[in-house]
DSSP file (Angstrom, degrees, kcal/mol; ACC not computed):
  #  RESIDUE AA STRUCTURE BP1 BP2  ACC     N-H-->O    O-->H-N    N-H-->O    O-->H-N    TCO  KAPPA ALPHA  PHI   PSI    X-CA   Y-CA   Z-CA
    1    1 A X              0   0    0      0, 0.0     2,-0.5     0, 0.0     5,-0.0   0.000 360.0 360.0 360.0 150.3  101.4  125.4  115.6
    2    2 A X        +     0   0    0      1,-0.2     2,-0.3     3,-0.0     0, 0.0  -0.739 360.0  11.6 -99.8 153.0  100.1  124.1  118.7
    3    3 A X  S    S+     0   0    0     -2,-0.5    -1,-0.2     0, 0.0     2,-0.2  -0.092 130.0   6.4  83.7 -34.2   98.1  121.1  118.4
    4    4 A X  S    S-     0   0    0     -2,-0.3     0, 0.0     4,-0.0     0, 0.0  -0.947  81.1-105.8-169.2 165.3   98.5  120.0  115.1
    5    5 A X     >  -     0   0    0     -2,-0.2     4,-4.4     1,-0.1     5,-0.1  -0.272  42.5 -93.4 -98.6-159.4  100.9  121.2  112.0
    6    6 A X  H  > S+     0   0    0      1,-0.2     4,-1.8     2,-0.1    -1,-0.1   0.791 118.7  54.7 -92.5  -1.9  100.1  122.9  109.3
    7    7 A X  H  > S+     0   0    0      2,-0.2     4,-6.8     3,-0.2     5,-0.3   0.874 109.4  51.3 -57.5 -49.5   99.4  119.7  106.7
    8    8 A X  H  > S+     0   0    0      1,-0.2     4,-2.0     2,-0.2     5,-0.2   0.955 110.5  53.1 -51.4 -53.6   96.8  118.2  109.2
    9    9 A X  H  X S+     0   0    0     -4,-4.4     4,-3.0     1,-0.2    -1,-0.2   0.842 110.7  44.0 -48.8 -30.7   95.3  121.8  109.1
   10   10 A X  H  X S+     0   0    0     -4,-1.8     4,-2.0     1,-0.3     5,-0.3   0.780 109.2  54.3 -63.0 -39.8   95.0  121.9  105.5
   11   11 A X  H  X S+     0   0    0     -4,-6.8     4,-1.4     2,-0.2    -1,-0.3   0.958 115.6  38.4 -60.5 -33.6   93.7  118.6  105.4
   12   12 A X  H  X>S+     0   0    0     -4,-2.0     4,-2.6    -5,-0.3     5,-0.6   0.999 117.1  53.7 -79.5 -53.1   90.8  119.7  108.1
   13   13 A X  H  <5S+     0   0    0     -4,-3.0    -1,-0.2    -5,-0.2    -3,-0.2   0.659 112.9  39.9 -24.2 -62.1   90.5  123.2  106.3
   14   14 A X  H ><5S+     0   0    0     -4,-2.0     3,-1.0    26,-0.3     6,-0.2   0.996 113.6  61.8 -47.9 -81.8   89.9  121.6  102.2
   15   15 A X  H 3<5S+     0   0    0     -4,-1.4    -2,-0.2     1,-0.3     3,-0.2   0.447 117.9  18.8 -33.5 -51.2   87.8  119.1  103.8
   16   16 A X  T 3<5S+     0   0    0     -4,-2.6    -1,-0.3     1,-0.2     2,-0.3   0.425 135.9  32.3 -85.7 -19.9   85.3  121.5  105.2
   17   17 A X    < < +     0   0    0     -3,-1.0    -1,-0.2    -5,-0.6    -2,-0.2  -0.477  64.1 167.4-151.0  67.9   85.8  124.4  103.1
   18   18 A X  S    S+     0   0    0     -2,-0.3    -3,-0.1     1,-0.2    -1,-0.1   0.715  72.0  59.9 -80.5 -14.2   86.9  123.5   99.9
   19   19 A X  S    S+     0   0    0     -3,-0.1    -1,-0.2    -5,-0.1     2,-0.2   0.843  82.2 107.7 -53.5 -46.9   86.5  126.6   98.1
   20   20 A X  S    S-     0   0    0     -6,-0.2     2,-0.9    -7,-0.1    -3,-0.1  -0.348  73.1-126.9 -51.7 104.8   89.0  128.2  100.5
   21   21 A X        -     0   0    0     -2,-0.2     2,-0.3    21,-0.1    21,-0.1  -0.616  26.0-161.2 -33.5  80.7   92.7  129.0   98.9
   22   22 A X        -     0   0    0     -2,-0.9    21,-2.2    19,-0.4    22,-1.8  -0.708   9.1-176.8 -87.0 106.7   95.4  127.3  101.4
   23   23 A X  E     -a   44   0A   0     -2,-0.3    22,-0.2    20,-0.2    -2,-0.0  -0.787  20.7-138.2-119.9 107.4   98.7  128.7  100.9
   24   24 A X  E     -a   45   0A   0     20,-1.6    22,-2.0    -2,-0.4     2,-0.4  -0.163  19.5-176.8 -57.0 113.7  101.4  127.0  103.1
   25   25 A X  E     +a   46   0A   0     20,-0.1     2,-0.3    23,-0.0    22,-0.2  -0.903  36.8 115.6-118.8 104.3  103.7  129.7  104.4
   26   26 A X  E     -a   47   0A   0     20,-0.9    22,-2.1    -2,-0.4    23,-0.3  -0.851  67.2-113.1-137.9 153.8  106.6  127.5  106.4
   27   27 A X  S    S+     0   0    0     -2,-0.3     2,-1.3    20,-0.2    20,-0.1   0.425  81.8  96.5-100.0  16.2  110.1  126.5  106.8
   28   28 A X        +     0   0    0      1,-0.1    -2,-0.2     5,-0.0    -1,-0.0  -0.739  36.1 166.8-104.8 118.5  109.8  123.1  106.1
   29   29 A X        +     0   0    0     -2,-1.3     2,-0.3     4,-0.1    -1,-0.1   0.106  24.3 144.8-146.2  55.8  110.6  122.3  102.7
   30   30 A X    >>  -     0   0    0      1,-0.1     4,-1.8    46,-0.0     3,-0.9  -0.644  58.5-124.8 -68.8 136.5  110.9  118.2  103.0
   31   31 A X  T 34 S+     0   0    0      1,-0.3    -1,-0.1    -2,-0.3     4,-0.1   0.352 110.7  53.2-105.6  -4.9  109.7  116.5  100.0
   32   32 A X  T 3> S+     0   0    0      2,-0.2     4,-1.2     3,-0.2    -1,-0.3   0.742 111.6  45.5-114.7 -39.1  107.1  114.4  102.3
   33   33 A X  H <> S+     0   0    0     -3,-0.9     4,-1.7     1,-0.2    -2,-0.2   0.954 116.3  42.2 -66.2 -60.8  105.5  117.7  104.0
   34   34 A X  H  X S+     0   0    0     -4,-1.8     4,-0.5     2,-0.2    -2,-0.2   0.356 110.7  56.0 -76.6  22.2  105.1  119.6  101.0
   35   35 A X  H >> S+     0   0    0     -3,-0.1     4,-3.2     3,-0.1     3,-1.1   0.787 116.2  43.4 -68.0 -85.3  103.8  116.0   99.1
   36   36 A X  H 3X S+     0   0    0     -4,-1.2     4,-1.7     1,-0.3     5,-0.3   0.822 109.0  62.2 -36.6 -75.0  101.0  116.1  102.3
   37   37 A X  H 3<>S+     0   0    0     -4,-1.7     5,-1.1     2,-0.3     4,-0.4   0.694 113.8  24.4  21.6 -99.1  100.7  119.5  101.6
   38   38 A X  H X<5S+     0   0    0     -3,-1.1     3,-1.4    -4,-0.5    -1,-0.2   0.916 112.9  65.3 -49.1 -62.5   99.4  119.3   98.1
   39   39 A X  H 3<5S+     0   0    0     -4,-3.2    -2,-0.3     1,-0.2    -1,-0.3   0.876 106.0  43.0 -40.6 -67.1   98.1  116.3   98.5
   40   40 A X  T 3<5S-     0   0    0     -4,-1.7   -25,-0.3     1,-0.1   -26,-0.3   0.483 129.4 -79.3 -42.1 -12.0   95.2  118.0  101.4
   41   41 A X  T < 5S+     0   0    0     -3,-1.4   -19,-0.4     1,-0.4     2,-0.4   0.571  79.0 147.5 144.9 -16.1   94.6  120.9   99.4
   42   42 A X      < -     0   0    0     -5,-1.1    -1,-0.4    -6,-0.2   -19,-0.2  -0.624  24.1-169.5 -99.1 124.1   97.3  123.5   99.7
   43   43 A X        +     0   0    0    -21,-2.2    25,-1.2    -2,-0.4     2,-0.3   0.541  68.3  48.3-101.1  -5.8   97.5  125.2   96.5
   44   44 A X  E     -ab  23  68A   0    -22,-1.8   -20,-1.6    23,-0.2     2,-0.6  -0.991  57.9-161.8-147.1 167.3  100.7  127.0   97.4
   45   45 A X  E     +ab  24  69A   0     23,-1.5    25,-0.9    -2,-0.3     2,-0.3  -0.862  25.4 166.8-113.0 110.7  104.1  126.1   98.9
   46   46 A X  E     -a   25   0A   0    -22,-2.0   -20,-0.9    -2,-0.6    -2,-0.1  -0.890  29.7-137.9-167.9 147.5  106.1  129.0  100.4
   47   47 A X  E >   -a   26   0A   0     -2,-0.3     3,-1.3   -22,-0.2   -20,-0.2  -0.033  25.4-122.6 -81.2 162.4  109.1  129.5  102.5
   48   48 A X  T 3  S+     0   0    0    -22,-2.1   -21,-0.1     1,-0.2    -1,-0.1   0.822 111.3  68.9 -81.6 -15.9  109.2  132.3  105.3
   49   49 A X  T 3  S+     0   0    0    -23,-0.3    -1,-0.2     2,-0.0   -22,-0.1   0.511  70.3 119.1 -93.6  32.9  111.9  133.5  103.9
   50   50 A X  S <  S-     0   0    0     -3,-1.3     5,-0.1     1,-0.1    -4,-0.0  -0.264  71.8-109.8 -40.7 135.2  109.9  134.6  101.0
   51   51 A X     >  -     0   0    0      1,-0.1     4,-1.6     4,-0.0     5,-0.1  -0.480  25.1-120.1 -76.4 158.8  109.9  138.8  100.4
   52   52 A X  H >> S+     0   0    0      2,-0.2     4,-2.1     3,-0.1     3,-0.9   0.926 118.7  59.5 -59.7 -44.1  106.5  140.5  101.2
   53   53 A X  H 3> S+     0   0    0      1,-0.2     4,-2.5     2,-0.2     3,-0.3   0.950 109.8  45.5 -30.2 -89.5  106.5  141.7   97.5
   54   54 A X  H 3> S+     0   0    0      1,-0.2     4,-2.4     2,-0.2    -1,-0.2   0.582 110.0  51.9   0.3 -55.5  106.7  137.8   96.7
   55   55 A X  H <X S+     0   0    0     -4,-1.6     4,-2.3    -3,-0.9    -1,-0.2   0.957 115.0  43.2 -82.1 -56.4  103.9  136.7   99.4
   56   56 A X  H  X S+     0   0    0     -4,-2.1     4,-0.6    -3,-0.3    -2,-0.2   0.607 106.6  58.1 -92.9  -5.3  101.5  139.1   98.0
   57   57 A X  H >X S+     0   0    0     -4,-2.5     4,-2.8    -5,-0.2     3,-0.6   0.894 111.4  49.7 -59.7 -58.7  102.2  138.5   94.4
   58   58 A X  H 3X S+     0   0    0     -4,-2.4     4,-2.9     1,-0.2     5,-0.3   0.767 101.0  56.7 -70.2 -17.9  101.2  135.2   95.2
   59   59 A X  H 3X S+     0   0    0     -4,-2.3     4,-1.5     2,-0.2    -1,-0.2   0.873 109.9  44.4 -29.3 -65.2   98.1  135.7   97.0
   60   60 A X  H <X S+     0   0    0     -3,-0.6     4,-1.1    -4,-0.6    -2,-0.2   0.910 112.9  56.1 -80.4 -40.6   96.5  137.4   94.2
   61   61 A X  H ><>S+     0   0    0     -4,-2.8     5,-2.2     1,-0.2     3,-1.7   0.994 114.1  39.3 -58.3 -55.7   98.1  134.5   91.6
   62   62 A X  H ><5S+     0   0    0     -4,-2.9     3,-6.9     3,-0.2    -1,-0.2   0.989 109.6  60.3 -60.3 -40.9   96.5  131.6   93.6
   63   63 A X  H 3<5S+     0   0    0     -4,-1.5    -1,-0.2     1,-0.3    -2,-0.2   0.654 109.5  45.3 -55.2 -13.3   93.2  133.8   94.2
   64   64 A X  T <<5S-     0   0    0     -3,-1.7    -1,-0.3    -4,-1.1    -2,-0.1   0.182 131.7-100.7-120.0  21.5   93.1  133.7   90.3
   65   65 A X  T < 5S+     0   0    0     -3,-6.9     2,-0.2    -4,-0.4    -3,-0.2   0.864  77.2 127.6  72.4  39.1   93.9  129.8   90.3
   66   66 A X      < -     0   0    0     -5,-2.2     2,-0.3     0, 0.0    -1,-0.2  -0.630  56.9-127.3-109.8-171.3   97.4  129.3   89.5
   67   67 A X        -     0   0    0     -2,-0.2     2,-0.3     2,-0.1   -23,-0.2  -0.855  21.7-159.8-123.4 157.3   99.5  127.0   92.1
   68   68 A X  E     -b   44   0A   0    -25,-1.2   -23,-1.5    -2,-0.3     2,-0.3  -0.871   6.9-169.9-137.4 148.7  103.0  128.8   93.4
   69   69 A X  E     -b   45   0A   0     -2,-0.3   -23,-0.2   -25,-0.2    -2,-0.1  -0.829  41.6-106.9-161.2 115.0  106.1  126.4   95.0
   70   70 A X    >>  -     0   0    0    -25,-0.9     4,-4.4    -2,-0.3     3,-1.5  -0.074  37.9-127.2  -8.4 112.5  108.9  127.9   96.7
   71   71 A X  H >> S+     0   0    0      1,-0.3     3,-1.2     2,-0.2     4,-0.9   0.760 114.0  55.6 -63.1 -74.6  111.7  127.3   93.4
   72   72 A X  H 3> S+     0   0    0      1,-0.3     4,-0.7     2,-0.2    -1,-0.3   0.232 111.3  32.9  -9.9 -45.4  113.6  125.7   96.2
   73   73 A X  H <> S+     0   0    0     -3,-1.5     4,-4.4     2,-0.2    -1,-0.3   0.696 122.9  51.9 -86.5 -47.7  111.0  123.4   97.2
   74   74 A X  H <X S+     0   0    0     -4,-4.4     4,-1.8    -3,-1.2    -2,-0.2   0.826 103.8  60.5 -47.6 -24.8  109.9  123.2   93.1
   75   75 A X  H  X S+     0   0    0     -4,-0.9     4,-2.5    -5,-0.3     5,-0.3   0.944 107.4  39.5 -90.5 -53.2  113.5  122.4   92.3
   76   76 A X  H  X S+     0   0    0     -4,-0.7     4,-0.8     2,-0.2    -2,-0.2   0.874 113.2  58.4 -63.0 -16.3  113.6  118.8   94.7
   77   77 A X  H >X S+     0   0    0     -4,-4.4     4,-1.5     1,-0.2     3,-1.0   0.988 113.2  37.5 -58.2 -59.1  110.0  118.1   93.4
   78   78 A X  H 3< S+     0   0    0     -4,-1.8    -2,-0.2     1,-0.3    -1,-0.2   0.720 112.1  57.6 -22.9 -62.5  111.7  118.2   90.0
   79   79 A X  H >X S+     0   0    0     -4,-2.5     4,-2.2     1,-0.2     3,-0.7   0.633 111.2  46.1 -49.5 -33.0  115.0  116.5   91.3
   80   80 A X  H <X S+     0   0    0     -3,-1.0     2,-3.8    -4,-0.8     4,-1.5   0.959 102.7  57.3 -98.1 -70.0  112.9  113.5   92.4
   81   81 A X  H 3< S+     0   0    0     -4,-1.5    -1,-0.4     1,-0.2    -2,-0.1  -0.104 116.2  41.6 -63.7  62.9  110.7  113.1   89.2
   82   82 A X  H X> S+     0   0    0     -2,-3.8     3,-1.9    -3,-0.7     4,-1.1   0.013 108.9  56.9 -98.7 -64.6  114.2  112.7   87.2
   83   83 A X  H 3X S+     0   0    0     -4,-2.2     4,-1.2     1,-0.3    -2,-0.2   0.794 115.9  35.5 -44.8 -51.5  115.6  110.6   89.9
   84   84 A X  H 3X S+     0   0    0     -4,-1.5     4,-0.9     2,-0.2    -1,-0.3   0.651 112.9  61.6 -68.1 -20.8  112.2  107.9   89.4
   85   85 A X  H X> S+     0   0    0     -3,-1.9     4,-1.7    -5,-0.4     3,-0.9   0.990 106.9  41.3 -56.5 -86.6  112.4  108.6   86.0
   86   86 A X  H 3X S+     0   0    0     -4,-1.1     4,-1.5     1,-0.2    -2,-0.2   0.524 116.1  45.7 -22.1 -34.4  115.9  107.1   86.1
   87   87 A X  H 3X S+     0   0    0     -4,-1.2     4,-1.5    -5,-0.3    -1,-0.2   0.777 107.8  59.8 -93.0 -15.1  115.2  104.1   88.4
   88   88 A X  H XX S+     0   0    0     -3,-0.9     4,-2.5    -4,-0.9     3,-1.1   0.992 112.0  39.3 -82.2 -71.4  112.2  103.4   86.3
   89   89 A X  H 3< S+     0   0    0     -4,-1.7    -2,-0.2     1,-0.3    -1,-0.2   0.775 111.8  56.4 -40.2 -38.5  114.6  103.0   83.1
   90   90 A X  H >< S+     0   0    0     -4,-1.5     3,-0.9     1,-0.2    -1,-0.3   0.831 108.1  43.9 -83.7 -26.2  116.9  101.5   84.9
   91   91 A X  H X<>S+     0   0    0     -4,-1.5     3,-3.8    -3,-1.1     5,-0.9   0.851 115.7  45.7 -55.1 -57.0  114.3   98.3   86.3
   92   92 A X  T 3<5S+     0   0    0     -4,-2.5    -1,-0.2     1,-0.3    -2,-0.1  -0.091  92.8  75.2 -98.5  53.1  112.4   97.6   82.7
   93   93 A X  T < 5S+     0   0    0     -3,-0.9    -1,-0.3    -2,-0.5    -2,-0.1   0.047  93.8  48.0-111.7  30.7  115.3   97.6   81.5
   94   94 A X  T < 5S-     0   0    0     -3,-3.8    -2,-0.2     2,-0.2     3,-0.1   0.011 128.6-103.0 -98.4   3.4  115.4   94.3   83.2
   95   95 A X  T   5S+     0   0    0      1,-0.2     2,-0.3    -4,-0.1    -3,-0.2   0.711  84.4 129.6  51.4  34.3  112.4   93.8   81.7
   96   96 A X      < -     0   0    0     -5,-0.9     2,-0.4     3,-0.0    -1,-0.2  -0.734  54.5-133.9 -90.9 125.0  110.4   94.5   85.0
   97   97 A X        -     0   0    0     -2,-0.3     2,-0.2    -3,-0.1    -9,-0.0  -0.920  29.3-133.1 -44.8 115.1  107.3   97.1   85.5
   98   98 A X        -     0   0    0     -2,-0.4     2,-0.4     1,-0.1   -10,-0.0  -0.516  32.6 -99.5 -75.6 157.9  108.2   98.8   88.6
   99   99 A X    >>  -     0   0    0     -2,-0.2     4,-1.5     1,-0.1     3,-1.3  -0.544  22.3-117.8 -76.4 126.2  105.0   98.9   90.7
  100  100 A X  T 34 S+     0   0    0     -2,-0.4     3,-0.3     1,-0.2     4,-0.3   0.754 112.3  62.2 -22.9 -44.4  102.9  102.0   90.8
  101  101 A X  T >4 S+     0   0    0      1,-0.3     3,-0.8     2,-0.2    -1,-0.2   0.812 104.2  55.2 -41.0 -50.4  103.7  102.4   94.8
  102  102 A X  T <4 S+     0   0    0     -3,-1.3     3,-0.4     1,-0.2    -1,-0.3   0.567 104.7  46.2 -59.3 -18.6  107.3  102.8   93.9
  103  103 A X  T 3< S+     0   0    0     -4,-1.5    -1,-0.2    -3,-0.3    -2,-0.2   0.614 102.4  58.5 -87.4 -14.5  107.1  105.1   91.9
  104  104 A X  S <  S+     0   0    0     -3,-0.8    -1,-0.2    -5,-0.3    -2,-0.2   0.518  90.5 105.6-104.0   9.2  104.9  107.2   94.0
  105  105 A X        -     0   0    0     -3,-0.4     2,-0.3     1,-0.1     5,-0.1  -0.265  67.4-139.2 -30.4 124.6  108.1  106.9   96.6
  106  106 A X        -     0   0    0      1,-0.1     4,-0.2    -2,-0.1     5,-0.2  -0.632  37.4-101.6-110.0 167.5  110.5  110.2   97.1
  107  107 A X  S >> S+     0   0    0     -2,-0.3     4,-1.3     1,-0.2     3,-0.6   0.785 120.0  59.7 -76.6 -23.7  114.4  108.9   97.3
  108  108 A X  H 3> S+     0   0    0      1,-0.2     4,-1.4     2,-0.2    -1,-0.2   0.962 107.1  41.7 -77.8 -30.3  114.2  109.4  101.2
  109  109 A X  H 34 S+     0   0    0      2,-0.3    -1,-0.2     1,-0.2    -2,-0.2   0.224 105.2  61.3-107.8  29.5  111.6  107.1  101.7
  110  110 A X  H <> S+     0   0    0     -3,-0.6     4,-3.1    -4,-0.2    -1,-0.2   0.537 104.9  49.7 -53.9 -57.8  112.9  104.9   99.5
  111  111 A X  H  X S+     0   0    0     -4,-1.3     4,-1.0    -5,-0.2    -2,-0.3   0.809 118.3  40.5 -52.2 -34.5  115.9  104.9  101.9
  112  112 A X  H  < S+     0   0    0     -4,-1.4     4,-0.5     2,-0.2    -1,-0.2   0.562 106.3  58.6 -84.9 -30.9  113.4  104.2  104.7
  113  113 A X  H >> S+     0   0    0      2,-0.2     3,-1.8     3,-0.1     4,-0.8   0.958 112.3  54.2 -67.1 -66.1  111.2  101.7  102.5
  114  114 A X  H 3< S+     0   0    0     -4,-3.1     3,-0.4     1,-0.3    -2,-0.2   0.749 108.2  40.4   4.9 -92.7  114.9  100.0  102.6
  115  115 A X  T 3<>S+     0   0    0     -4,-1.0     5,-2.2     1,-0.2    -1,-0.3   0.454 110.1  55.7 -59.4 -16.5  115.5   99.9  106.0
  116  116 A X  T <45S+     0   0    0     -3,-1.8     3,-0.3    -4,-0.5    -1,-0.2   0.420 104.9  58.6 -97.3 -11.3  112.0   98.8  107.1
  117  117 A X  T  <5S+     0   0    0     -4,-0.8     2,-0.6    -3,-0.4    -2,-0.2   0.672 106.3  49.5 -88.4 -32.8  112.6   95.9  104.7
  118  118 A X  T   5S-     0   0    0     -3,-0.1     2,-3.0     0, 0.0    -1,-0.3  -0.909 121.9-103.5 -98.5 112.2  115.8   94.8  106.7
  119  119 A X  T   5 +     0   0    0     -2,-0.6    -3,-0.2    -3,-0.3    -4,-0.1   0.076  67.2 153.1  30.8  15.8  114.2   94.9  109.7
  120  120 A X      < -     0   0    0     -2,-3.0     2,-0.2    -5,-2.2     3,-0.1  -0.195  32.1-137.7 -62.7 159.4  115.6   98.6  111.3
  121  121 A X     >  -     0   0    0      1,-0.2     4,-2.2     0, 0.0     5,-0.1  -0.449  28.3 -94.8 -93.3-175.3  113.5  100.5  113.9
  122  122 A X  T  4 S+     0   0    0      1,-0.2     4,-0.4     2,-0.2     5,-0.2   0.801 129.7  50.8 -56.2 -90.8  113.0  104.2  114.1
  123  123 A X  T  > S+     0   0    0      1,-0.2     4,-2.2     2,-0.2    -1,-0.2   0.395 106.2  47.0  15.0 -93.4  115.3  104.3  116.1
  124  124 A X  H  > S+     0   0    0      2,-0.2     4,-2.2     1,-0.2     3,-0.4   0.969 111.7  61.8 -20.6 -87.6  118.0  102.4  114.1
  125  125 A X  H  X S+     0   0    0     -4,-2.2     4,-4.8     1,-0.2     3,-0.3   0.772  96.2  58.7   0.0 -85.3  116.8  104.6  111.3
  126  126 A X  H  4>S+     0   0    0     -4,-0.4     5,-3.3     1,-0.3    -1,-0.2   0.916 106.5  41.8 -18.8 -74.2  117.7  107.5  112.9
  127  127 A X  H ><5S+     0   0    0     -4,-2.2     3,-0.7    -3,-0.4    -1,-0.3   0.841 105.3  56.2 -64.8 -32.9  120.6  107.1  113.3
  128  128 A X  H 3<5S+     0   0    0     -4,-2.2     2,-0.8    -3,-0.3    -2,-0.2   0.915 121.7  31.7 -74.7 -35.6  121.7  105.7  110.5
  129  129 A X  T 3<5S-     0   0    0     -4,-4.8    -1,-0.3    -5,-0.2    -2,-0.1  -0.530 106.2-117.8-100.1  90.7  120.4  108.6  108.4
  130  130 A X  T < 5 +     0   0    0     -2,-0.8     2,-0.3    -3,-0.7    -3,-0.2   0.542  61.4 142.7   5.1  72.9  120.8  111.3  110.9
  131  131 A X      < -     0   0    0     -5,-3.3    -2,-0.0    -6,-0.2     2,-0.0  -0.968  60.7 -94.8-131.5 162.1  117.3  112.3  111.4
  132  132 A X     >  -     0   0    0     -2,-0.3     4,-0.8     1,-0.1    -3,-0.0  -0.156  37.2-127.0  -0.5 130.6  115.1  113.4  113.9
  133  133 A X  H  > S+     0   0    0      1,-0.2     4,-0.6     2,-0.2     3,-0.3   0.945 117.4  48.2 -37.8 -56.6  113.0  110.2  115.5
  134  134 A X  H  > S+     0   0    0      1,-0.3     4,-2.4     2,-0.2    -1,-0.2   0.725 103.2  51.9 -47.6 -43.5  110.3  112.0  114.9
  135  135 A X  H  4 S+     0   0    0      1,-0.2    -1,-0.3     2,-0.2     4,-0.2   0.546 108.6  60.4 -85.0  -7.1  111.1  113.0  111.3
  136  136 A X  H  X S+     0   0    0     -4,-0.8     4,-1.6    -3,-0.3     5,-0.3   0.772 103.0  48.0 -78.4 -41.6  111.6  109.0  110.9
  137  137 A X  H  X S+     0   0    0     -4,-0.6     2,-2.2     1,-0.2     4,-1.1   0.815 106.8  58.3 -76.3 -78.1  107.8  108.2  111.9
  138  138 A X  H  < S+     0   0    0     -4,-2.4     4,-0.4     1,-0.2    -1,-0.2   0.410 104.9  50.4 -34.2 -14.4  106.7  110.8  109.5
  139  139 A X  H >> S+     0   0    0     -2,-2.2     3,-7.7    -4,-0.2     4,-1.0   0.883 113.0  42.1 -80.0-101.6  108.4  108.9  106.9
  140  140 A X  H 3X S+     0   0    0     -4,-1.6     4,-2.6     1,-0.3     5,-0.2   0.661 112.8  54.1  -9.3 -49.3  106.9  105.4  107.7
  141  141 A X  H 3X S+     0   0    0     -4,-1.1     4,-1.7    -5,-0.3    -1,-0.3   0.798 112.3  43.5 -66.4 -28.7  103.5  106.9  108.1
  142  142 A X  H <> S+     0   0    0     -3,-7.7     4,-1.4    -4,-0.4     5,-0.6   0.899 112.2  55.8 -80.3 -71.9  103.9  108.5  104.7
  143  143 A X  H  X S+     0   0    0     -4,-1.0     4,-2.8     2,-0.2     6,-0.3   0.859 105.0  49.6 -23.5 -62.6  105.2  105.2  103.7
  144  144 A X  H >X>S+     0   0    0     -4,-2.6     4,-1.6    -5,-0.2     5,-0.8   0.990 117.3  48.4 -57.1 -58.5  101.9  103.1  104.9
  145  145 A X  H 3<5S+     0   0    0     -4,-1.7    -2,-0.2     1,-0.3    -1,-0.2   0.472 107.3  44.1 -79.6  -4.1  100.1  105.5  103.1
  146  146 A X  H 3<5S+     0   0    0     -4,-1.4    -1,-0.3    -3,-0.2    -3,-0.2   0.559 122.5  43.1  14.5 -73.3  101.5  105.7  100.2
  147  147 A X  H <<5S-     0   0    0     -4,-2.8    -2,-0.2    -3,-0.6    -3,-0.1   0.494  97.2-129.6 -82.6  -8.2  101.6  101.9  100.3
  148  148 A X  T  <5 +     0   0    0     -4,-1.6    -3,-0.2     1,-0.2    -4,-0.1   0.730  61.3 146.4  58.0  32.0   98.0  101.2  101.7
  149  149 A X      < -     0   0    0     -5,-0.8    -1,-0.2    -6,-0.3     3,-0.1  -0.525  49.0-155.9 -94.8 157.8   99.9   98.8  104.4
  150  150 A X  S    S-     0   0    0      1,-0.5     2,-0.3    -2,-0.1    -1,-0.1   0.372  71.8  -5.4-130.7  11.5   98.7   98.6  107.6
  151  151 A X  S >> S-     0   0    0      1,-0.2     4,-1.5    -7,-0.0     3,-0.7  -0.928  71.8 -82.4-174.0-156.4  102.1   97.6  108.7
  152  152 A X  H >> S+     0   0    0      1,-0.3     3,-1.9     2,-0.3     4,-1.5   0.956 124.0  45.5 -94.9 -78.7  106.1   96.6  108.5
  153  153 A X  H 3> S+     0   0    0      1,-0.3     4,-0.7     2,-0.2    -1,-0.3   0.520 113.3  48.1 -62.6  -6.1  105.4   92.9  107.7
  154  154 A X  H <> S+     0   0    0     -3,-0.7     4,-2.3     2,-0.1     5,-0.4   0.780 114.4  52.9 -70.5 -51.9  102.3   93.9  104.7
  155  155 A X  H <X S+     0   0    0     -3,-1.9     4,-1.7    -4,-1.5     3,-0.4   0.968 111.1  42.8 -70.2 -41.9  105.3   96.5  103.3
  156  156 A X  H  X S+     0   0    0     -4,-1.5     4,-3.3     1,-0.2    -1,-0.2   0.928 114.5  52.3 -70.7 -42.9  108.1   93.5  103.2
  157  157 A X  H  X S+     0   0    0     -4,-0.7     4,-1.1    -5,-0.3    -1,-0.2   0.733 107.8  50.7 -57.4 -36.7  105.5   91.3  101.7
  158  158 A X  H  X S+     0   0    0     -4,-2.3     4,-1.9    -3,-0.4    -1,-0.2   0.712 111.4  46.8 -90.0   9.0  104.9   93.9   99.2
  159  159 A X  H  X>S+     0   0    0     -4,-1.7     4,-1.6    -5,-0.4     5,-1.2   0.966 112.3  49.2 -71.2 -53.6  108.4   94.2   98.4
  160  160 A X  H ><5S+     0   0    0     -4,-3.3     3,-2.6     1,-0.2    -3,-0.2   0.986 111.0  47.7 -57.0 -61.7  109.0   90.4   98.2
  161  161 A X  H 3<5S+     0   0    0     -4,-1.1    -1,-0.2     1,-0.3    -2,-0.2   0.870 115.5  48.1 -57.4 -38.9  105.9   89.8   95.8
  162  162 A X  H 3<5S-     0   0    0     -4,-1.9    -1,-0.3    -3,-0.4    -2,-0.2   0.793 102.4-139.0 -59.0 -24.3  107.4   93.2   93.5
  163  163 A X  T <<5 +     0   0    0     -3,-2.6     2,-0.3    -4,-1.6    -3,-0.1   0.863  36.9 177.1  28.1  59.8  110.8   91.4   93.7
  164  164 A X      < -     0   0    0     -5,-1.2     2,-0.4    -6,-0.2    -1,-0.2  -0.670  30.4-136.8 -68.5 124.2  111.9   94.9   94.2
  165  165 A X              0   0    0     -2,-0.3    -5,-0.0     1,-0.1     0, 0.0  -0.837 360.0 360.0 -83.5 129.7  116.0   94.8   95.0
  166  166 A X              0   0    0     -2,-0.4    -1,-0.1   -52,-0.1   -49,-0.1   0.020 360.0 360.0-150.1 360.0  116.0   97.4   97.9
């Protein structure tokens, strides 16, 4: 979309028009767009390669208030609440509370949380996990907000203070 993608629209869209059904019809099905997603408003998640049969089943299903997710995209939402699930057990059983913030953390931007904790750039980033630059600020950015940080050296600080092992 030219100008802005289709989370920001969703955000503007709820925002003004909250009554209005937003169903995200895309090929992005990264655990950090479709988070933003939900998170502005969008009460379904679906790929383009959805069938028409499919699109217009779900149409009528949000239009009567249920929520629809691509199982593809439903299946890494899943994947992730095991995965925190797991790290959560595995911390108190150190007799730690992990901090709410972490928890609200997908395993890639845990990996990103990481790296911004030893001191990588995007850049750096990138490259070491083969991502897009771009697809690196979106992380961070998720990552501030997430964390309420208003940058790198607030995020390390809360790390230190969680005496989060990273």
């Amino acid at each position: 979309m030219p100008g802005m993608d289709g989370v920001e629209a969703t955000r503007i869209i709820h925002g003004r028009f909250p009554e209005i059904h937003i169903i995200m019809l895309t090929t992005f099905d990264d655990d950090v767009y479709v988070e933003q997603a939900l998170y502005h408003g969008a009460e379904g998640y679906l790929l383009k390669d959805s069938l028409p049969a499919e699109l217009i089943a779900s149409i009528r299903a949000i239009a009567h208030g249920a929520y629809l997710i691509a199982p593809g995209v439903a299946k890494k939402l899943i994947d992730r609440v095991y995965e925190t699930a797991e790290i959560t057990a595995d911390y108190e059983e150190g007799g730690k509370d992990l901090p709410y913030w972490f928890l609200s953390l997908s395993k890639r931007e845990k990996e990103v949380l990481s790296l911004i904790v030893r001191g990588f750039s995007n850049q750096e980033m990138s490259e070491k996990l083969f991502l897009a630059r771009q697809t690196v600020k979106n992380y961070v950015s998720t990552i501030y907000s997430k964390l309420c940080a208003k940058d790198r050296t607030e995020i390390k600080q809360m790390v230190a203070k969680a005496r989060l092992r990273l």
